[in-house]
C-alpha positions in Angstrom: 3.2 -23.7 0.8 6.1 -23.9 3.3 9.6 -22.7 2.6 12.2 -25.9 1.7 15.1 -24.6 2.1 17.6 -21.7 4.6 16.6 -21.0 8.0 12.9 -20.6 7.9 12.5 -23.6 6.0 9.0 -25.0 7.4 7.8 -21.5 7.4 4.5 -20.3 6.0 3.0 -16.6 5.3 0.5 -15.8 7.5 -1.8 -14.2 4.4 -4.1 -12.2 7.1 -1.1 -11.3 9.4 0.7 -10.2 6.0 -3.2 -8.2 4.8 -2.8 -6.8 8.0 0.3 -5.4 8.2 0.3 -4.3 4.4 -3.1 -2.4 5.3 -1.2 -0.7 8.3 1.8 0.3 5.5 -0.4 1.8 3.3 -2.5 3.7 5.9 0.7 5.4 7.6 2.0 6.2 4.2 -1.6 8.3 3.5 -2.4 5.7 0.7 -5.7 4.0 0.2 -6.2 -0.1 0.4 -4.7 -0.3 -3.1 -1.6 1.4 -2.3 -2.6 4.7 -4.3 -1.8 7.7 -2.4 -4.6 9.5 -1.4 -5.7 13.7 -2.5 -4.8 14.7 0.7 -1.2 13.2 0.6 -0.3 14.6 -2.4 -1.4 18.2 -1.2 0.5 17.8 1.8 3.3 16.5 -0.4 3.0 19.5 -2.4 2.4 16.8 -5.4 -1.3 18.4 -6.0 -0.2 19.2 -9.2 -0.3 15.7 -9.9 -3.7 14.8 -8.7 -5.6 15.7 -12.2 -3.2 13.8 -14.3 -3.1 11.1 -11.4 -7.4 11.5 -12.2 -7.2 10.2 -15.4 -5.8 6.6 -14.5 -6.4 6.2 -10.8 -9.1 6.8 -8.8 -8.2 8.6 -6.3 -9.3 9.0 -2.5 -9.8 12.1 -1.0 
């Protein structure tokens, strides 16, 4: 649905530019497709000692 009102009104979200681009975020980040960060990340992080608790409500990528 396009925007109504202010300076983009008219405008609409491009969903697969937006899919896209939040894919892109996620993978320079070291997250996986859901946004979770991945086992490697949180070693490099020094966060491993998060990774088992992490385990237990996440799945997590290597």
């Amino acid at each position: 649905e396009p925007l109504t009102k202010g300076p983009l009104a008219g405008s609409k979200l491009d969903w697969d530019k937006w899919n896209s681009m939040l894919d892109l975020y996620y993978a320079k980040r070291g997250w996986d497709l859901n946004g979770i960060p991945k086992k490697s990340t949180l070693k490099e992080l020094k966060l491993d000692f998060t990774i088992k608790t992490l385990e237990g409500i996440v799945k997590l990528s290597e």
